[in-house]
N, C-alpha and C positions, 0 to 999 in steps of 0.2 A: 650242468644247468637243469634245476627241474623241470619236472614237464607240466607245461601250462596246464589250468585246470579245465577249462576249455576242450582238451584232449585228453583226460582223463575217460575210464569208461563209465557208466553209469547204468544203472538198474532199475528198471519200472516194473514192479510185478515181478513177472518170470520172464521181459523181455530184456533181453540184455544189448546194451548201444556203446559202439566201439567210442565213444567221444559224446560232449551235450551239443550238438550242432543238431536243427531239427529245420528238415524242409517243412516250411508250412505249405498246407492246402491250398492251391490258388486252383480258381474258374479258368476253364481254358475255352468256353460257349464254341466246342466243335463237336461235340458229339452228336450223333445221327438216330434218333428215336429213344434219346436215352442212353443209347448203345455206345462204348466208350472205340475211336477209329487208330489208324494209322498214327494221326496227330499224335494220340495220346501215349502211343507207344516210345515214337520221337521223343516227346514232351517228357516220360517220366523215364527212360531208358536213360538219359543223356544226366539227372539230377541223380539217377540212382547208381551211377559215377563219380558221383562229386566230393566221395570221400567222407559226406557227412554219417551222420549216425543213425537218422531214422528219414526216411520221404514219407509224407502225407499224399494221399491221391486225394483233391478236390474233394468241394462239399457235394456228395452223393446224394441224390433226392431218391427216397423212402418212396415214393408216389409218384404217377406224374405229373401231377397239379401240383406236387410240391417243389418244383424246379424252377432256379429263378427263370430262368430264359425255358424257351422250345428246345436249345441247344445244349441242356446240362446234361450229364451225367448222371443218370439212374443206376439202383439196384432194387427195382419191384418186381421183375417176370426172371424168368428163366432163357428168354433170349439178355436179358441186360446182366445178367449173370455170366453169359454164357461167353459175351462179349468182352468183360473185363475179365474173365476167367485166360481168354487168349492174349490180351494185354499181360496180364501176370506174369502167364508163361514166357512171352520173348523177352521180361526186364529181366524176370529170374533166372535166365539161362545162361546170364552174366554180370547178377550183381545177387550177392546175400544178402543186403542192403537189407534191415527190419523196413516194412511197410506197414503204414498206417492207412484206414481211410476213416474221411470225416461224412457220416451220416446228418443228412439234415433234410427241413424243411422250411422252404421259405414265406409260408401263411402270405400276410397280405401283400409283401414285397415279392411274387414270385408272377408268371406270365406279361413276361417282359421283354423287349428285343434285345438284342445282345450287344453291351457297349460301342463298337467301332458302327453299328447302325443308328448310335443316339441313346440306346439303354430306355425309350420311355413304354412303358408300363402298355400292354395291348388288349384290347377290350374284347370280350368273351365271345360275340358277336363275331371278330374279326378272325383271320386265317394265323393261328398261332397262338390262339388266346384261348384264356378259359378263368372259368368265375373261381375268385382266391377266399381262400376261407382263413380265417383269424380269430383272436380272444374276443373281440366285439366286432362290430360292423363302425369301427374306422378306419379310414382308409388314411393312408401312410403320407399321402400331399394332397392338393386340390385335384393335380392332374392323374391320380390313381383312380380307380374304380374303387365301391365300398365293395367290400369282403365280406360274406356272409358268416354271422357269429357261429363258432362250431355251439352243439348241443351237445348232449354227455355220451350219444351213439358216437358222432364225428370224432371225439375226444379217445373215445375205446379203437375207434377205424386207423385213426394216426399211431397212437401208440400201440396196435397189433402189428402199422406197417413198419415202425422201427425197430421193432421185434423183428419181423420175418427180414428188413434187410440185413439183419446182425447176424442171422444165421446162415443168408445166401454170405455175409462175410469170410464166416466160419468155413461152409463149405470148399471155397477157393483158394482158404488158406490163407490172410489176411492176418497181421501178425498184431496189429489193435485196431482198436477203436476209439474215434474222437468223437461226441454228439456235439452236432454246431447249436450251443445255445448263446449266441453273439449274434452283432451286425445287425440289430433289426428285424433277423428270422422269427419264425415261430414261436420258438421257446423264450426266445429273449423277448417276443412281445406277450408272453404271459407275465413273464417276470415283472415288467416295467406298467408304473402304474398311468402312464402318456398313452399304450396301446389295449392295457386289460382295465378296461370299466365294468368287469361282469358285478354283480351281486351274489353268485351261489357261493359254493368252497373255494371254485378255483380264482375269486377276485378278491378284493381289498385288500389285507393283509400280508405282510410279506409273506408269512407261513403259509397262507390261500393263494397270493398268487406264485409261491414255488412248487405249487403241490404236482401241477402237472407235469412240469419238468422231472423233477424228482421220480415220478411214476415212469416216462419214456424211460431214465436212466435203469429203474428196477427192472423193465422189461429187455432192456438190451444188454444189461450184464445177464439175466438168467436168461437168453437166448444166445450167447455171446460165448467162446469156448473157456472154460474154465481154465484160470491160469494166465493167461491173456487178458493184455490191459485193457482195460473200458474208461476213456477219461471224458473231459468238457472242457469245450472252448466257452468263456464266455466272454461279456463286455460287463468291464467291472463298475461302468458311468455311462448315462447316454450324452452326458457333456450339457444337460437341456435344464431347466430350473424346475423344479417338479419330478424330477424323471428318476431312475434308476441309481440309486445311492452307492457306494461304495459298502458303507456300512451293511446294507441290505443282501450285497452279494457275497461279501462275507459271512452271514447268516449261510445264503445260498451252498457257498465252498464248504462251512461246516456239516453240514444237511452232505453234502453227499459224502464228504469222506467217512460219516457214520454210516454208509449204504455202500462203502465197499470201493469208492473209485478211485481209481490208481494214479490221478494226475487232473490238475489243472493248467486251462491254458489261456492267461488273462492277455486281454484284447481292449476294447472298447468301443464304444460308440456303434452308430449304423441303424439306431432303431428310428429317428426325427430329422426332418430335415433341417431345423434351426439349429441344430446344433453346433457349440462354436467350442472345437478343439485347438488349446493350443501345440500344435505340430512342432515337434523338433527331434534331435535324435533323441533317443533313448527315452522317448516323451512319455511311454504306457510302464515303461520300470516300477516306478515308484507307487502303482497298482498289484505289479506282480511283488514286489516287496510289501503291500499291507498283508496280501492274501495271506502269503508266505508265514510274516507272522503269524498268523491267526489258526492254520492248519498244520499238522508234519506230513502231507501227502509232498509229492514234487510238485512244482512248479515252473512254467514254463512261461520265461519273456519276452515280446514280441512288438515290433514295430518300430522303425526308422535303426535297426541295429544295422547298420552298413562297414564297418570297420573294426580288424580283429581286435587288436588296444582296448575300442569299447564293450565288446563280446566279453573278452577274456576278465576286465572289471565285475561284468556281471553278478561272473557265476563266480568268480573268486571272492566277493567280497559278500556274497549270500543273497545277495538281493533274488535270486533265481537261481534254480537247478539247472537248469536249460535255456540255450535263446535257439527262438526260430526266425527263417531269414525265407521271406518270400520274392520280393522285385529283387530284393539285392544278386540273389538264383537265377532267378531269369537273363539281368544283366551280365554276370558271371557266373555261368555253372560249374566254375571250378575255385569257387569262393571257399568253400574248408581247405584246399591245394594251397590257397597264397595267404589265408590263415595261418594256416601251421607252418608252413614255409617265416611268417613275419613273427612270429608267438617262439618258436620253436619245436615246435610237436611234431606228431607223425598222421601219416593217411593213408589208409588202404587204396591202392590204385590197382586197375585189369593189369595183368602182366602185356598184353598188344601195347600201354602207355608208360610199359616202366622206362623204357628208355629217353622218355621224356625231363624225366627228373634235371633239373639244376645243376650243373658242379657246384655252384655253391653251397646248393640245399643236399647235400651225400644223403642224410639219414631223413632224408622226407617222405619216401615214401617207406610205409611197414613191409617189409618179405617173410 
């Protein structure tokens, strides 16, 4: 029986991934001053078991104003370094698992309470808030605060801090990097012409408004360890009429694979609140298959993949190099285990869980 493509290994760069299974980045809003805790060790220790082939740690805020909540996950000081630095160590002490982390900042979508408290946006004035800065001074809904428009200092302050997070990356040992330019963040609201009304270089035009993106990405690949992947999340539609094109992002994906980046990881939506997504499996595919055409970097598919049959279509039939599976992980973190157990492949397991294996599944797990 061959072996599913799914289970195949694959190469990005110089990093090498035992199979295309890719933990996406998810918010875990527990972290304490930035500082990544206990939770988080729980949280990625237990996926960095899952047999998949690469975990993503959460979108990491550059700044502290650039988190979405009070409760995110920083890498801007040397304690928040020093923090994830010890996280590191207790996942890698038993899993080789490649790790990625997603660098980001959330401009006008960012001081905000943290979903299971309501998620609404907290005003700068208040205990946990502070005033969000963005492409122009629009604010994201009625019930957000305006964002004060960055100036071309603000614009050099951001893109020096996702530089120095790239490097506090590098020092920990951090085996890529993903820039979040998706969901309404930052970058994706330069991208989008519904959040960047500026007038200078960095507005109107697709080419003016990718310019800034493009520059974080030159700053965090040449701060970023040689050899070592540098890619981008983005959203390939904001789903809105007016808003962020397909076409436009594909401009985007070519722009950077001419600037060295090792991988796209297409997404959507998150910049409007009107926006009207039609939801279903595999509903963001047929975004990562235009990209796909259009560049030879990898590509990576994402959203509503919950079952292996549809996984293994994916990437067998080219629509994408890789799928990433974020709730479906949460739900079950031994989702590549009943994967390849249903597909036929194999999975690296701790030896403490080999004897877990199946009789029916003998060659499930790799030895």
């Amino acid at each position: 029986m061959p072996t599913p493509v799914l289970f195949t290994p694959f190469r990005v760069a110089g990093m090498e991934l035992s199979n295309r299974i890719v933990i996406a980045p998810m918010c875990q809003y527990s972290a304490e001053n930035g500082c990544t805790t206990d939770w988080h060790l729980i949280h990625l220790g237990q996926l960095a078991l899952s047999g998949a082939g690469l975990l993503t740690i959460e979108a990491t805020a550059v700044s502290p104003e650039g988190r979405i909540t009070f409760a995110d996950v920083g890498l801007y000081d040397d304690v928040t370094e020093a923090a994830m630095a010890r996280t590191l160590q207790g996942v890698r002490r038993y899993s080789d698992m490649p790790i990625a982390i997603q660098l980001a900042h959330a401009g006008r979508k960012a001081s905000t309470s943290i979903p299971w408290r309501g998620g609404q946006q907290i005003p700068p004035d208040q205990m946990n808030g502070w005033q969000t800065e963005a492409p122009s001074a629009v604010a994201f809904s009625s019930e957000y605060v305006l964002p004060t428009a960055l100036d071309l200092g603000g614009l050099e302050r951001i893109c020096n801090a996702f530089a120095s997070a790239a490097r506090r990356a590098a020092n920990i040992g951090i085996d890529a990097v993903q820039i979040h330019g998706a969901h309404g963040y930052l970058l994706h609201q330069f991208l989008s012409p519904l959040s960047n009304l500026r007038t200078d270089n960095y507005g109107g035009t697709i080419e003016n408004r990718m310019r800034f993106p493009l520059a974080v990405f030159d700053a965090v690949r040449s701060a970023f360890t040689a050899g070592k992947p540098v890619t981008m999340r983005v959203s390939a539609t904001d789903w809105v009429e007016g808003g962020l094109e397909l076409a436009e992002v594909i401009a985007f994906a070519k722009a950077l694979e001419a600037r060295g980046c090792d991988a796209i990881h297409v997404s959507s939506g998150g910049l409007h609140p009107k926006q009207s997504i039609p939801v279903g499996p595999s509903y963001q595919v047929p975004l990562a298959r235009a990209i796909k055409n259009a560049v030879k970097i990898p590509v990576v598919a994402v959203g509503l993949i919950t079952e292996p049959v549809q996984a293994e279509a994916i990437v067998s039939t080219g629509d994408a190099d890789l799928i990433a599976i974020a709730r479906a992980a949460l739900y079950d973190p031994r989702w590549p285990w009943h994967a390849a157990a249903a597909l036929g492949g194999q999975v690296s397991a701790p030896p403490q869980y080999l004897r877990s294996q199946p009789s029916q599944y003998r060659n499930l797990f790799r030895t």
